[in-house]
VEXVEXMI-245308 format. One line per 10 residues: number of its first residue (from 1); their letters; for each residue z, y, x of N, C-alpha, C. Coordinates in steps of 0.2 Angstrom, whole numbers, plus 2048, in hexadecimal, padded with zeros to 3 digits. Layout:
BEGIN
NUM) a) Z:Y:X:Z:Y:X:Z:Y:X ~ ...
REM end
This chain:
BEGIN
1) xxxxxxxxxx) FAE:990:B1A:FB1:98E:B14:FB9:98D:B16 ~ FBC:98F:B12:FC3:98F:B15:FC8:98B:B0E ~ FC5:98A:B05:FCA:987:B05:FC4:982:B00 ~ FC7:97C:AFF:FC3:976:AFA:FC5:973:AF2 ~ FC4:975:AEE:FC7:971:AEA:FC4:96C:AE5 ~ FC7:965:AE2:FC4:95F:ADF:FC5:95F:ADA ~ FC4:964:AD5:FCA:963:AD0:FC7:95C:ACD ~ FCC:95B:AC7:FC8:953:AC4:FC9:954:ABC ~ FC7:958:AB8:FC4:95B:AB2:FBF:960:AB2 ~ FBC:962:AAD:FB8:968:AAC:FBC:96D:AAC
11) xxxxxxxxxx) FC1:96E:AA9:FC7:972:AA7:FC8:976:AAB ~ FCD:96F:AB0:FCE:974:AB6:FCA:976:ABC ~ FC3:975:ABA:FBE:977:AC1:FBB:97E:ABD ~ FBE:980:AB7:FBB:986:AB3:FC2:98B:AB5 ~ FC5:988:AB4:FCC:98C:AB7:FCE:98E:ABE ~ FCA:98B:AC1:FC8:98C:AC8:FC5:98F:AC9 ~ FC1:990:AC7:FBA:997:AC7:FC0:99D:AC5 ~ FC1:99B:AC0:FC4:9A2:ABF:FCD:9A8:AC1 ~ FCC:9A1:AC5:FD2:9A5:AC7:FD3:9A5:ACF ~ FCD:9A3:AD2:FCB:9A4:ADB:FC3:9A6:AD9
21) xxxxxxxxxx) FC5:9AE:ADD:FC0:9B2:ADE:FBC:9AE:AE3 ~ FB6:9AF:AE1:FB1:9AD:AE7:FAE:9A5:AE8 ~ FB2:9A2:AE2:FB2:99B:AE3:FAA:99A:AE2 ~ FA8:995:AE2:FA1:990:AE3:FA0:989:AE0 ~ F9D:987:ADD:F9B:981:AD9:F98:97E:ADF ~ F99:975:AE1:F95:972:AE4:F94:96C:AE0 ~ F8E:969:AE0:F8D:963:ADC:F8C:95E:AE0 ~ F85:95C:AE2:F81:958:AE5:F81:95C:AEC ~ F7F:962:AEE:F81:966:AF1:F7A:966:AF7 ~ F74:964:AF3:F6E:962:AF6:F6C:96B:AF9
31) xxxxxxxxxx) F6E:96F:AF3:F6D:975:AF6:F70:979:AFC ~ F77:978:AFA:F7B:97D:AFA:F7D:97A:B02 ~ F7F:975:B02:F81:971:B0A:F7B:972:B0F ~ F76:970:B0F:F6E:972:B10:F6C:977:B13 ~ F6C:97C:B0F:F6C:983:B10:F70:985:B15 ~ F78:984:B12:F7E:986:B19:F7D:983:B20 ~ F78:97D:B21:F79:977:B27:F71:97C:B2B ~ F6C:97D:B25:F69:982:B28:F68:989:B2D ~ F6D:98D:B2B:F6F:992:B2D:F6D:996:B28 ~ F69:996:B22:F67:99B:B1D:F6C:99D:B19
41) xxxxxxxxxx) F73:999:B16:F7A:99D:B13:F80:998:B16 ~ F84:99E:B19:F8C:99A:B19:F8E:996:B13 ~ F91:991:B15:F94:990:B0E:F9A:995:B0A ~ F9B:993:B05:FA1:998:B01:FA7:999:B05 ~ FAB:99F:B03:FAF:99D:B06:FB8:99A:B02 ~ FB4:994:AFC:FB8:992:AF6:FB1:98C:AF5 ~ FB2:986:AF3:FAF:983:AF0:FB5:97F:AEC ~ FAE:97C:AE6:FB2:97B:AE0:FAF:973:AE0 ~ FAF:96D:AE2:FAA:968:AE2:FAC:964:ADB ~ FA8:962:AD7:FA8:95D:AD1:FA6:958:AD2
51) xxxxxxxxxx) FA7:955:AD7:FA7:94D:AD9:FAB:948:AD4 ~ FB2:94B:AD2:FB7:947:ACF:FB5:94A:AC8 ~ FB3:94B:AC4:FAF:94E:ABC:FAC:94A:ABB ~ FAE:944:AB8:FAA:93F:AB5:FA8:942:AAD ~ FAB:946:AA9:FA7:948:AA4:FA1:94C:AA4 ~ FA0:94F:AAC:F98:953:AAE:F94:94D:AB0 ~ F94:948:AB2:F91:942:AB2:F8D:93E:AAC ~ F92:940:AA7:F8F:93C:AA2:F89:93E:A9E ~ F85:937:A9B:F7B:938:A97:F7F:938:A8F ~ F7E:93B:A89:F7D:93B:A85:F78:939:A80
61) xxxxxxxxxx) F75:935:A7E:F70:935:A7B:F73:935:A73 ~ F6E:939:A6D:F72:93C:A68:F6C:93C:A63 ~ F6D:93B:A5E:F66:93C:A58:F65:945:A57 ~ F69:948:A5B:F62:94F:A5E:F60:950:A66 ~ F62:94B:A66:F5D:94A:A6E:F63:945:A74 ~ F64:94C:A7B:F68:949:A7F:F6C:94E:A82 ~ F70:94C:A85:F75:950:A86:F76:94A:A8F ~ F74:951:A96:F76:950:A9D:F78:952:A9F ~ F80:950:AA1:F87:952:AA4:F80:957:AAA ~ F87:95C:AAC:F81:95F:AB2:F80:95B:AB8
71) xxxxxxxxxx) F85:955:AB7:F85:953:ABF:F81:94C:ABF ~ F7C:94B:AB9:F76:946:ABA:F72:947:ABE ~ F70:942:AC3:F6C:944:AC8:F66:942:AC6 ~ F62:947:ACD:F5B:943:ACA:F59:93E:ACA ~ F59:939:ACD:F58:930:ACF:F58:92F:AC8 ~ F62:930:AC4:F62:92E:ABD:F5C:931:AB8 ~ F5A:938:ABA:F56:93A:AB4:F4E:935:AB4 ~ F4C:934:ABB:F46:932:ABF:F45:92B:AB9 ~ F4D:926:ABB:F49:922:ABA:F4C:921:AB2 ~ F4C:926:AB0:F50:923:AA7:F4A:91F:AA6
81) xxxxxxxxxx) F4C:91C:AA2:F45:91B:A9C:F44:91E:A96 ~ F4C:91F:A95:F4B:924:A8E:F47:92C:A92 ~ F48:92E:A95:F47:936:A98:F40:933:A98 ~ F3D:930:A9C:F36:92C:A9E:F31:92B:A97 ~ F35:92A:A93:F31:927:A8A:F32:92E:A88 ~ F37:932:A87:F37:938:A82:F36:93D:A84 ~ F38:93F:A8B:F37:946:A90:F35:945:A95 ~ F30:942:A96:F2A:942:A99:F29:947:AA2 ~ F29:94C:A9E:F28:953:AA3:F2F:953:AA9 ~ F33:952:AA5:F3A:951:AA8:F3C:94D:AAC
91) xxxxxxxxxx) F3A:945:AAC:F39:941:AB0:F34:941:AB7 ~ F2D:944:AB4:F29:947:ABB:F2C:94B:ABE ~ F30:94E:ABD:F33:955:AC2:F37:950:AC4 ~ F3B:94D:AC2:F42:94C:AC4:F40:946:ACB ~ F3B:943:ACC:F35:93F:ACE:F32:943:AD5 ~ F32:94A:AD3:F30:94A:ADA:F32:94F:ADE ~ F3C:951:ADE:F3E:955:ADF:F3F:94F:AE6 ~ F3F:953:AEC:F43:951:AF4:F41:94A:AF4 ~ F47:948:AF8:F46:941:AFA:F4A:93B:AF7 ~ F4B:935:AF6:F4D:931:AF3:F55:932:AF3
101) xxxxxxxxxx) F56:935:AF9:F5E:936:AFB:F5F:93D:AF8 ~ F5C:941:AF7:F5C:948:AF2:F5C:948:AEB ~ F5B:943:AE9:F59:941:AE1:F5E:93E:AE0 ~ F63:939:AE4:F68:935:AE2:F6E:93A:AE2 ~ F6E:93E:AE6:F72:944:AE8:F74:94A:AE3 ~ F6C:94E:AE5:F6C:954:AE0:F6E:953:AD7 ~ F6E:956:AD4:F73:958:ACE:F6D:95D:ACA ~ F6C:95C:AC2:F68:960:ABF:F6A:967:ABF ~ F72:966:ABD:F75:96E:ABE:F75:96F:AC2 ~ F76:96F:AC9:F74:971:ACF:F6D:976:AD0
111) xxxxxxxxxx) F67:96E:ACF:F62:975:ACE:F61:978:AC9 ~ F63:979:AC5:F62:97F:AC0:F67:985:AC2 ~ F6A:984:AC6:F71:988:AC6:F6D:98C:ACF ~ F6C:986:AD2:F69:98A:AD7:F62:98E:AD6 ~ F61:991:AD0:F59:995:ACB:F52:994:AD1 ~ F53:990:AD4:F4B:991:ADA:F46:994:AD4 ~ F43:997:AD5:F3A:997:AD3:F38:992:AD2 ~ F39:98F:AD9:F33:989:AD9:F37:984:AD8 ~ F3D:981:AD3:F40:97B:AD1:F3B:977:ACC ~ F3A:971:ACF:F39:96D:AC9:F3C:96C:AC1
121) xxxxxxxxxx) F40:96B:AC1:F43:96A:ABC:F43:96F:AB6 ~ F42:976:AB8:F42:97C:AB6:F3D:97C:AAF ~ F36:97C:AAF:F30:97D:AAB:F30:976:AAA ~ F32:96F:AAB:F33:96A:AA4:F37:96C:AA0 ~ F40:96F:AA1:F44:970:A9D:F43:975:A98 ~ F3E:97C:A99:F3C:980:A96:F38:97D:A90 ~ F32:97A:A92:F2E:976:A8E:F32:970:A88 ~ F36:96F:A8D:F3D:969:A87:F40:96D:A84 ~ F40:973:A82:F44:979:A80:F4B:977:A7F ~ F4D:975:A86:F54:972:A89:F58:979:A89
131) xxxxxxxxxx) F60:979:A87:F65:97D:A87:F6C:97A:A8B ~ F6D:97F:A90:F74:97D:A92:F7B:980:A8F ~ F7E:97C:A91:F88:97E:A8F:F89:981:A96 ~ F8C:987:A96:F91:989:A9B:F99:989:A98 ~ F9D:987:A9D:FA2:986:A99:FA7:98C:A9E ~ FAD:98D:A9A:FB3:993:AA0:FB8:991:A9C ~ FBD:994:AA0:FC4:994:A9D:FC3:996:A96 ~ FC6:992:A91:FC6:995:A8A:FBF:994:A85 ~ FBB:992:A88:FB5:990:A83:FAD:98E:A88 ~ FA9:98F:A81:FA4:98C:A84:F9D:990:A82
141) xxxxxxxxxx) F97:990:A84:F91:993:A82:F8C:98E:A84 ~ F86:993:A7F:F80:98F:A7E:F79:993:A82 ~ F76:991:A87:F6F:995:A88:F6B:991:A89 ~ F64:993:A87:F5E:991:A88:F5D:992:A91 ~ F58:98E:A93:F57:98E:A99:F55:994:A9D ~ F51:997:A97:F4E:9A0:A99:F53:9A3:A9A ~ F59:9A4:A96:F5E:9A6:A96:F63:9A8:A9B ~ F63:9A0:A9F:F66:9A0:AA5:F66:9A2:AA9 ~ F5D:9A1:AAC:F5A:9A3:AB2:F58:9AA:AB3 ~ F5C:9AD:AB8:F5B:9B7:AB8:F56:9B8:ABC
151) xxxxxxxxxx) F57:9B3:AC0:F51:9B4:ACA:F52:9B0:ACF ~ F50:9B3:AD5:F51:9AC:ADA:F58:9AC:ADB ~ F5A:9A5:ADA:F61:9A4:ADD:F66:9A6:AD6 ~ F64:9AA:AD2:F69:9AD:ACD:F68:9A9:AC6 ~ F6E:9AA:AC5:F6D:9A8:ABB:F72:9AD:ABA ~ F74:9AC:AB2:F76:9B1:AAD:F7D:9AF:AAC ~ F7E:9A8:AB0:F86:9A7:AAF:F8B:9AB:AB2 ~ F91:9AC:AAD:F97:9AF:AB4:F99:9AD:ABA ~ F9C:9B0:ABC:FA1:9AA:AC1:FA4:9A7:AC0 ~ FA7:9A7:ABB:FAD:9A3:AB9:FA9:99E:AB2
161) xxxxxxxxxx) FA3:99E:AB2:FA1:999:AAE:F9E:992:AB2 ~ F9E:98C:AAF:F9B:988:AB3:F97:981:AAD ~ F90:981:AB0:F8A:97D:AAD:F8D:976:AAA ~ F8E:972:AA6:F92:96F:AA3:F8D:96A:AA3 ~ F88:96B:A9D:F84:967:A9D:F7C:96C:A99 ~ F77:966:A98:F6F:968:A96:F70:965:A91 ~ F6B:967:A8C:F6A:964:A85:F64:963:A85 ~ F60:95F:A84:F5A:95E:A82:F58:95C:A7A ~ F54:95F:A75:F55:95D:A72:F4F:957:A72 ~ F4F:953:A6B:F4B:94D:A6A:F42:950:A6A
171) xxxxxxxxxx) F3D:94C:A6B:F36:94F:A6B:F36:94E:A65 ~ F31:951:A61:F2F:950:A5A:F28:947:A5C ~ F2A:943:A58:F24:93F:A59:F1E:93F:A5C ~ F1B:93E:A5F:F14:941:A61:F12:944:A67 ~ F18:946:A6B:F19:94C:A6F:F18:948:A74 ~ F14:94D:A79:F13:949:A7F:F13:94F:A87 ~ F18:94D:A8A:F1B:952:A8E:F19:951:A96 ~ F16:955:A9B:F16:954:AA2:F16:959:AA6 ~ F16:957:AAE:F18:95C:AB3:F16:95B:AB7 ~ F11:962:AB9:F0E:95F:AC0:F0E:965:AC4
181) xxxxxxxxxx) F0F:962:ACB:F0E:96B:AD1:F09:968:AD3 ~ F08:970:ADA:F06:96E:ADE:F07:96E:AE6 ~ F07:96A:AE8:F0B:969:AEF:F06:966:AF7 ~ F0A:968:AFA:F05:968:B00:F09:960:B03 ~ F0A:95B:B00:F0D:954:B02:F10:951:AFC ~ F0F:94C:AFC:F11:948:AF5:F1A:948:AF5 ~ F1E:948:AFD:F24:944:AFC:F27:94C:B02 ~ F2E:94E:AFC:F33:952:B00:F2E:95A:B01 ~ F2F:95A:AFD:F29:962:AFC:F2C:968:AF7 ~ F2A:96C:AF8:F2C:972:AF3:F25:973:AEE
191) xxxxxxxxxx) F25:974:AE8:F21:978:AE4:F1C:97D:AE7 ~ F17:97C:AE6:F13:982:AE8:F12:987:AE3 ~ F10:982:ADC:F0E:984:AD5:F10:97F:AD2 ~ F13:97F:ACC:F13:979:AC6:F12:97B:ABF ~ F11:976:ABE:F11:979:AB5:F13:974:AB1 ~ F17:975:AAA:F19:971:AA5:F15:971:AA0 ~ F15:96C:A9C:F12:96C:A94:F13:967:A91 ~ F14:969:A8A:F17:964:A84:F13:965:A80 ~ F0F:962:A7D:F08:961:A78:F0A:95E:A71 ~ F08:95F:A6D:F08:95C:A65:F03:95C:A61
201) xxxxxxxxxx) EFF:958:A5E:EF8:958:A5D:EF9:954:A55 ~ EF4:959:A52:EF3:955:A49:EEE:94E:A49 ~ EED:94D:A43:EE8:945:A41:EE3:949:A44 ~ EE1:94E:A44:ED9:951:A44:ED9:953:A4E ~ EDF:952:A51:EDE:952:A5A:EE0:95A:A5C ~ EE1:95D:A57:EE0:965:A56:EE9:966:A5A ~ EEC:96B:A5E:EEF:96D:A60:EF5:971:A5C ~ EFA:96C:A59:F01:970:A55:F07:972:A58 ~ F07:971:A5D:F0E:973:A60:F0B:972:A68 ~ F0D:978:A6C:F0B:979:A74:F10:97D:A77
211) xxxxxxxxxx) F12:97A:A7E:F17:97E:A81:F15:97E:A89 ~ F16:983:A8C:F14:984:A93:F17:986:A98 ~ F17:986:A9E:F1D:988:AA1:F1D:989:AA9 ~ F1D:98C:AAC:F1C:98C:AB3:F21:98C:AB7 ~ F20:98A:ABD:F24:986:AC3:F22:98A:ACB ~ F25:98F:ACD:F24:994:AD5:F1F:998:AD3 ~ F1E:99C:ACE:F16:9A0:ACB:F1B:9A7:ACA ~ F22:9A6:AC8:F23:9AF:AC8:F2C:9AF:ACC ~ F31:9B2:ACA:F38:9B3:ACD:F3D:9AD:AC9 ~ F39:9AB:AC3:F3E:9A5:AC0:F37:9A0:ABD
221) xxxxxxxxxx) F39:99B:ABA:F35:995:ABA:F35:99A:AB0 ~ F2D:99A:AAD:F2C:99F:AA7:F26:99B:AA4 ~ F28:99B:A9D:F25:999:A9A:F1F:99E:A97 ~ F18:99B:A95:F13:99E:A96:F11:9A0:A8D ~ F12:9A4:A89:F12:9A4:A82:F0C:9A6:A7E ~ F06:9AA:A84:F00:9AD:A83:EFD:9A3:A83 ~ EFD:9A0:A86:EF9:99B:A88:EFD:996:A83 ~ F01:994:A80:F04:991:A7B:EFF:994:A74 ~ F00:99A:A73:EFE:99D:A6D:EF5:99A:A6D ~ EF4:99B:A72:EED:99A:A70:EEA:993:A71
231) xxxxxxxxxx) EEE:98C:A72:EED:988:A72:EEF:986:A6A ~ EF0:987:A68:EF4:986:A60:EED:984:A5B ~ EEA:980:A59:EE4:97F:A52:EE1:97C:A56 ~ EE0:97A:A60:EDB:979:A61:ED9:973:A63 ~ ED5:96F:A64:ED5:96C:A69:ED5:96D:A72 ~ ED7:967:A74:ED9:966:A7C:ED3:965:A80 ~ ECC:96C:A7F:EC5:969:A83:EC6:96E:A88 ~ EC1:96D:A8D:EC1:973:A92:EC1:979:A90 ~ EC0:97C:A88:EC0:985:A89:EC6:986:A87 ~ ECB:97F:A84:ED2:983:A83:ED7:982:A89
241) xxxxxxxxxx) ED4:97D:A8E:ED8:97D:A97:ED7:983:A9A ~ ED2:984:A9A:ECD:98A:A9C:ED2:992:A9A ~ ED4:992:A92:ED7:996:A90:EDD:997:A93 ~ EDF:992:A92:EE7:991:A96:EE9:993:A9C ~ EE5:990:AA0:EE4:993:AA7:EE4:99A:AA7 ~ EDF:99C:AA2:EE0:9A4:AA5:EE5:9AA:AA2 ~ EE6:9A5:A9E:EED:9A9:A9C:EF3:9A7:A9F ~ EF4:9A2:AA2:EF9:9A0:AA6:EFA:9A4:AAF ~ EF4:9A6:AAE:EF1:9AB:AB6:EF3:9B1:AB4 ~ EF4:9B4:AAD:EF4:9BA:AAF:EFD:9BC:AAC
251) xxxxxxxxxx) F01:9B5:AAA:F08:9B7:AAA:F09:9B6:AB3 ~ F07:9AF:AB7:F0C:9B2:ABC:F0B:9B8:AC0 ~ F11:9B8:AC4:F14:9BC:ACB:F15:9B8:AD0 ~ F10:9B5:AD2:F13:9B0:AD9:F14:9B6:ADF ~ F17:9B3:AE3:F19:9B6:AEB:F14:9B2:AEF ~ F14:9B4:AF6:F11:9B2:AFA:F16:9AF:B01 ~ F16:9A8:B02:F1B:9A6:B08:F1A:9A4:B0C ~ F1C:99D:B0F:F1A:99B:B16:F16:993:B11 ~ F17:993:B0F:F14:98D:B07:F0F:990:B05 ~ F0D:995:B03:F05:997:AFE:F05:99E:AFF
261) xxxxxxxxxx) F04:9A1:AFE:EFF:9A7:AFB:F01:9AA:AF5 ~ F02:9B0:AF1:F01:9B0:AEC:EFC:9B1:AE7 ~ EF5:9B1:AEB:EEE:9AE:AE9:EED:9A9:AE7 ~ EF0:9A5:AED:EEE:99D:AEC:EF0:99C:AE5 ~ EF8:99C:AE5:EFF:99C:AE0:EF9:99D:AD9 ~ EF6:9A3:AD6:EF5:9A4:AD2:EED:9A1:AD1 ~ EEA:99F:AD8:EE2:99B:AD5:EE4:994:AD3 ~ EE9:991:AD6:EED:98B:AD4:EEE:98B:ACD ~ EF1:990:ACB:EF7:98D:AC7:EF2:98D:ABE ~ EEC:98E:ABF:EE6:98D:ABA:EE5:986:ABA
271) xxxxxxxxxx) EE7:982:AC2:EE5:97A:AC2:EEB:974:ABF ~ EF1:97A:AC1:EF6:975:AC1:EF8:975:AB6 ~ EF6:979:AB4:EF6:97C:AAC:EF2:975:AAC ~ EEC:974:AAB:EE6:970:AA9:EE8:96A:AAB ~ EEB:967:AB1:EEE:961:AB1:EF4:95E:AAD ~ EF8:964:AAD:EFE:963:AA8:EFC:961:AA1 ~ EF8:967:A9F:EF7:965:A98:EF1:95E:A97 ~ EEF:95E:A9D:EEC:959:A9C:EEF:952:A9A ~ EF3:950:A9F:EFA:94A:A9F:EFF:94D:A99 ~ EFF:950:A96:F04:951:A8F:F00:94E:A88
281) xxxxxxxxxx) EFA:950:A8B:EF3:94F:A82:EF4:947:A83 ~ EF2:945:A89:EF2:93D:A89:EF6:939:A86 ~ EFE:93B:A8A:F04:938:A89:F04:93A:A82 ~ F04:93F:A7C:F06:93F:A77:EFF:93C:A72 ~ EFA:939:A76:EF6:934:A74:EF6:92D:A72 ~ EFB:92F:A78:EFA:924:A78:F02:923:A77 ~ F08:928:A77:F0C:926:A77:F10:923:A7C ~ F0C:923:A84:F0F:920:A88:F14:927:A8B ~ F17:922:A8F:F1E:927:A94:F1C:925:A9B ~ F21:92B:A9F:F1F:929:AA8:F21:923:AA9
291) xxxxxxxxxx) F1D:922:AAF:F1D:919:AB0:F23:91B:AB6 ~ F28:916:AB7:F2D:917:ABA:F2E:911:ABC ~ F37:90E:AC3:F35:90A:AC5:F37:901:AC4 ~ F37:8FE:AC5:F39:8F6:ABF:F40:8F8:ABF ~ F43:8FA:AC4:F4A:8F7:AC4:F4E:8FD:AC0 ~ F55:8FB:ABD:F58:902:AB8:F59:907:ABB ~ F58:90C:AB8:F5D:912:AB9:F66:913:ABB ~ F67:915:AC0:F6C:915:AC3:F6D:91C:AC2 ~ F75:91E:ABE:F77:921:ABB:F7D:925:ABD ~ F7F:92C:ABE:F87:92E:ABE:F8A:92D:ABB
301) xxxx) F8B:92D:AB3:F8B:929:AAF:F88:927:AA9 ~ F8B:921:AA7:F83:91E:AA1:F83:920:A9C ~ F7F:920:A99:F7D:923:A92:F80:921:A8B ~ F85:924:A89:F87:924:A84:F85:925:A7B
REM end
């Protein structure tokens, strides 16, 4: 790395980008510092840190949903209680990304920006039908989560654009959202397999609204539209888990690593579908949210 800079607006960290070739976005820097301390990537030879960007800090909460500066960490999302009551799926992920010191650290834009496969965060946002702002010199843009993610390590932004904030919109009443992987240790663990789902059920328990979404199953965290469509009029018994599973098997593309298999990957990823939608039907039954911890949510900044 040879130069650093702090700007202290969005403005000028967008101005930055575009006018130093090569430059790098750091946030929490759980990735990107990590990696370099590893030996898997030098760091840049430009970083751009947003330590000093309190407007990328800031929670919005809004009569169409929410709106999270990028630089909400996971701890804040973890332990909202609004996030916990309303998006559900988003608060488990956010719950079981790294270690307690990774969550106070790491940054939502960070990982979306860092596109892993196997990011948590990734298939609760899809399922939330969550859209980010990229911002650059001179304006601003809108994309959906699919949008952004190209492949490992990639998205769709320029280089001269930068992750501003998520939008979440509000749940439709009723809705009940979760997120489950699987992992070979409950604490500091990478995804094996995960799955998202948001459920919405009529007087009669029948299935009106369903969303799916996968977590290290192919090159980007993807939503599963065969397995949606066919849960639709039904109820939530074994033949329509059963259905979902195997349509959700025959969207992925897992790899095989030093973590799984891409056999395993895919015998899994029919388990983790069925437990997802299972903790969604419930939650959107009784109305409860993730149980989370007594003491408040500590914030980058609070909720406007």
């Amino acid at each position: 790395m040879s130069r650093y800079f702090a700007p202290g607006n969005a403005a000028e960290a967008a101005e930055l980008l575009r006018t130093t070739p090569g430059a790098r976005v750091v946030a929490g820097g759980t990735d990107l510092v990590v990696a370099a301390r590893g030996g898997k990537h030098p760091l840049p030879e430009v970083l751009v840190a947003l330590h000093r960007v309190p407007e990328l800090a800031r929670v919005r909460e809004t009569e169409a949903g929410i709106i999270l500066g990028a630089l909400t960490t996971h701890t804040w999302v973890e332990r909202s209680g609004l996030v916990r009551s309303r998006w559900s799926a988003l608060a488990d992920a956010a719950a079981m990304i790294g270690s307690p010191a990774t969550r106070s650290t790491g940054t939502i834009g960070g990982n979306l920006m860092n596109a892993s496969p196997a990011m948590d965060l990734g298939s609760p946002l899809l399922v939330l039908d969550a859209t980010v702002e990229l911002r650059r010199t001179g304006g601003t843009r809108a994309l959906t989560v699919a949008e952004l993610l190209a492949g490992p390590g990639r998205t769709t932004a320029a280089p001269d654009e930068l992750l501003s904030s998520v939008r979440i919109p509000a749940p439709v009443p009723g809705t009940g959202s979760a997120y489950i992987r699987l992992e070979h240790r409950r604490a500091m663990e990478i995804a094996i397999v995960g799955a998202a789902a948001a459920l919405r059920f009529d007087s009669r328990g029948e299935i009106v609204a369903a969303r799916l979404a996968l977590t290290a199953a192919a090159p980007v965290c993807l939503r599963v539209p065969a397995a949606e469509a066919g849960l639709l009029g039904r109820r939530l018994d074994a033949e329509a888990l059963a259905a979902a599973g195997r349509a959700a098997v025959a969207a992925v593309r897992p790899i095989s690593d030093v973590r799984a298999s891409a056999d395993y990957r895919r015998a899994m990823t029919a388990v983790v579908v069925a437990r997802a939608l299972t903790l969604a039907a419930r939650r959107a039954a009784a109305g409860s949210s993730v149980p989370g911890p007594d003491h408040p949510p500590t914030a980058t900044g609070s909720v406007q």
